[in-house]
N, C-alpha and C positions, 0 to 999 in steps of 0.2 A: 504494500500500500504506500504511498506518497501521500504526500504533505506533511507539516508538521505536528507534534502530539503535544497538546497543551493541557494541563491538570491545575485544577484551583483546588485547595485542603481548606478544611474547615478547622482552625487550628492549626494547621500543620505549616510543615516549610513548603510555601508552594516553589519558589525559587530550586526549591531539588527534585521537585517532583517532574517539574518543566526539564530540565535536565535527562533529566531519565527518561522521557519520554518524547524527546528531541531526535529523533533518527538523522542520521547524514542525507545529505543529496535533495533535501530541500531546498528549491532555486527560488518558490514563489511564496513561500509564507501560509499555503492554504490551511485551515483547521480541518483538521481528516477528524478529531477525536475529542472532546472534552470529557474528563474524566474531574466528576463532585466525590468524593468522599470524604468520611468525617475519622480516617483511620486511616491516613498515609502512612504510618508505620504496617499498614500491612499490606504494603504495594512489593509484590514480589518479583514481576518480571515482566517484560515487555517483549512478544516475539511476533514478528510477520503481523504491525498494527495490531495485538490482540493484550489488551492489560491482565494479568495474572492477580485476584485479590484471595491472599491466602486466608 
């Protein structure tokens, strides 16, 4: 999937969430994904556009 993955935490560090869900090879900035949770710490993985919440 393309575009960028952008995460806003309700409490959390969004700044690392955006991070981690930032894939390379984004030229346009588009939002493929927004991801709310109130448990960034239980953000586990991000593989082929798909958020892992354990």
């Amino acid at each position: 999937m393309t575009g960028r993955f952008f995460a806003a935490a309700d409490g959390g560090d969004r700044n690392t969430l955006m991070a981690l869900l930032a894939p390379e090879g984004d030229a346009d900035g588009r939002v493929a994904v927004v991801l709310n949770t109130a448990n960034p710490d239980k953000l586990s993985s991000v593989q082929a556009g798909t958020v892992r919440i354990r």
